[in-house]
N, C-alpha and C positions, 0 to 999 in steps of 0.2 A: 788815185786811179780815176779818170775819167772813161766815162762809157757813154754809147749812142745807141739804147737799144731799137732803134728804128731802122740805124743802118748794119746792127750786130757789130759792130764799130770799140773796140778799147784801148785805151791806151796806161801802160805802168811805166812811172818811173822810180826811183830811189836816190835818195839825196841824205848827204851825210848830217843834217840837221832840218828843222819842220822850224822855218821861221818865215813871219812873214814875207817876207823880202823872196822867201823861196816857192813861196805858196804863189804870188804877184807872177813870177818868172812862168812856172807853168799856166797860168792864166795866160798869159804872151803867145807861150805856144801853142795853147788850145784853139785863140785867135788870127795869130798870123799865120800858123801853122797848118794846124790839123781844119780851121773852116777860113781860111783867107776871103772868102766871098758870103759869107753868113750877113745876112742884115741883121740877123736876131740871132742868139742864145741864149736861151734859157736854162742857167745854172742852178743845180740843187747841191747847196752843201750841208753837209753839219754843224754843231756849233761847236766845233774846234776856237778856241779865241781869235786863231789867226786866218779864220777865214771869213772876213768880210771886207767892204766897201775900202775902210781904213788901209788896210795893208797894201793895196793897190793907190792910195796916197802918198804910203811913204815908199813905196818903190819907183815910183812914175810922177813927172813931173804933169800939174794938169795945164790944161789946152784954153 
C-alpha cells in the first residue's frame, strides 16, 4: 500500500508473490505513474528484506 496523506492520496495493489523484482515494479509505478513530475519522494518503508536500494538493482538496469 502506498499512501500520500497530504493529498489523502492511496493506492493498493495485490500481487501473487512479495519478491523483490515485485516490490521494484510498484516502485516504477509510484514514479512514472502516480507522481511523473515529483523531483523528490520521500519513501517510508519497513524492514520487509525485500524492500531496499538492492531490489531496485536487480530489477533495473543502472544509468
Amino acid at each position: 500500500m502506498f499512501f500520500d496523506p497530504n493529498r489523502g492520496w492511496r493506492r493498493v495493489s495485490n500481487r501473487d508473490s512479495r519478491t523483490r523484482i515485485d516490490w521494484a515494479e510498484e516502485i516504477r509505478q509510484l514514479l512514472d505513474v502516480d507522481y511523473p513530475n515529483a523531483r523528490k519522494v520521500k519513501l517510508v518503508c519497513d524492514n520487509l528484506n525485500t524492500h531496499n536500494i538492492a531490489s531496485l538493482y536487480e530489477a533495473f538496469p543502472a544509468q
